[in-house]
C-alpha positions, 0 to 999 in steps of 0.5 A: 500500500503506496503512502501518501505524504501531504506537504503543507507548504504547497498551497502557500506555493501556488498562492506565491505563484497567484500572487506573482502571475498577476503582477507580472501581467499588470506590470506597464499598465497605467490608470487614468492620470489624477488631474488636481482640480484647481480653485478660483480665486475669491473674490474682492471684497470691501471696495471703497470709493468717492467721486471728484468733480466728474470721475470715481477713485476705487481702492480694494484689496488684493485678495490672497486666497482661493474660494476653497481657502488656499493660497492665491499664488497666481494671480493675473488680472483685475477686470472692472465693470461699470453700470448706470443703475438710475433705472433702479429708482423706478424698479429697473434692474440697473444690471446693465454692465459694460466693461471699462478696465482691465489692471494687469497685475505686472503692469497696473499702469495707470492704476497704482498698486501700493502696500497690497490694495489697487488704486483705479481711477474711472475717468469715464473717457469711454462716454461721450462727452467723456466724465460721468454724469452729475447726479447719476448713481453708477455701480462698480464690480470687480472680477479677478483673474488668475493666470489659469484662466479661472474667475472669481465670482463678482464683488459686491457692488459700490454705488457712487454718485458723483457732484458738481463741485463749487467753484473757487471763490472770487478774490483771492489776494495775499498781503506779507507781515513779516515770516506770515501770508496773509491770505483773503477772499470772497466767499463762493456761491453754492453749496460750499462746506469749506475751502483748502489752500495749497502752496508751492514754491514751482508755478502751477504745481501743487501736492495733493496736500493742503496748508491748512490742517483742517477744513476751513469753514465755509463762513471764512474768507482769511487765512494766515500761512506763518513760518515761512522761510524767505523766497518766493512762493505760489497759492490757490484755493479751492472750495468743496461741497464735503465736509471730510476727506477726500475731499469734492474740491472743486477747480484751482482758483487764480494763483498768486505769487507772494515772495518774502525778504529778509 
């Protein structure tokens, strides 16, 4: 009678030998590659702004995350957006938006980029005659851009409403006592709330920075600028229907040039 002897190490063979067959015939072959899916960017948010005399100055952020929280690394373009919304007085949509700017983020020109936030200023040069309208609301949007082609969802909007300002008032005149000018004038016509006087020693060119720290009130027609080193210097006054800055000033009044001697 033949003995049969059972090995158990065989089935963990022909389990090797499984094992060894199908990774040699899968060997090569490759799935589907995993494309990361990419974010857009979050949009603007908190954008300021104000009106001067026929344009809007904008100012906002620049964002740095993505709408699923990471990092905004590359970020491209901002596309500015611009609608005459009066309709919306008499139950209009005031949706119809045009496109006036595109800030690219390497050569902003002529918006400014400084310390993170953009500077844009709407001159409106795409109306005819060019300048927004006084006392029309305009709303603002901004949409960003990244470099992948992805855009952000719209900004909340900004309405402004840009005003005539007043003009400069009549007069203006200066009298010299000692290291002091003396400055006067005639009051404006209109709805003025008070006047800003800047100075020069260059003809025709003045910061946006006046003499007077403060707003000089509406009922004041002088003004004394003390201190003064001897030499020559240039003035102008301007009036404006606001009462805090920025200010809605209106166009320079005629300069007058003063010199003080020794």
């Amino acid at each position: 009678m033949r003995k049969i002897f059972k090995n158990p190490l065989i089935p963990l063979y022909i389990l090797f030998f499984v094992i060894l067959l199908i990774v040699s015939t899968s060997c090569g072959r490759k799935g589907d590659p995993i494309v990361p899916r990419l974010s857009p960017p979050a949009p603007v948010t908190d954008i300021k702004g104000f009106t001067k005399d026929s344009s809007a100055i904008l100012n906002w952020e620049i964002p740095v995350k993505n709408m699923d929280g990471t990092k905004l690394k590359d970020l491209s373009k901002f596309t500015v957006l611009r609608a005459d919304v009066r309709d919306r007085e008499t139950g209009g949509c005031g949706c119809a938006f045009v496109k006036i700017a595109v800030i690219d983020i390497q050569r902003p020109e002529p918006s400014i980029i400084k310390d993170n936030n953009v500077i844009f200023i709407d001159k409106a040069e795409d109306l005819f005659p060019a300048g927004l309208t006084y006392k029309i609301p305009y709303s603002y949007k901004i949409i960003v851009e990244a470099k992948s082609g992805l855009l952000s969802p719209e900004s909340e909007e900004i309405i402004l409403t840009p005003t005539k300002p007043p003009d400069p008032p009549s007069g203006f005149k200066a009298s010299v006592q000692n290291e002091t000018v003396i400055l006067r004038w005639e009051p404006s016509k209109g709805d003025v709330k008070g006047y800003n006087i800047y100075r020069s020693k260059t003809k025709g060119s003045y910061s946006d920075t006046a003499v007077n720290k403060e707003l000089i009130k509406a009922d004041n027609s002088s003004f004394a600028d003390i201190g003064l080193e001897p030499g020559g210097y240039y003035y102008i006054i301007r009036a404006t229907d606001t009462i805090t800055p920025p200010y809605n000033e209106g166009p320079d009044s005629g300069e007058i040039e003063i010199r003080i001697t020794k």
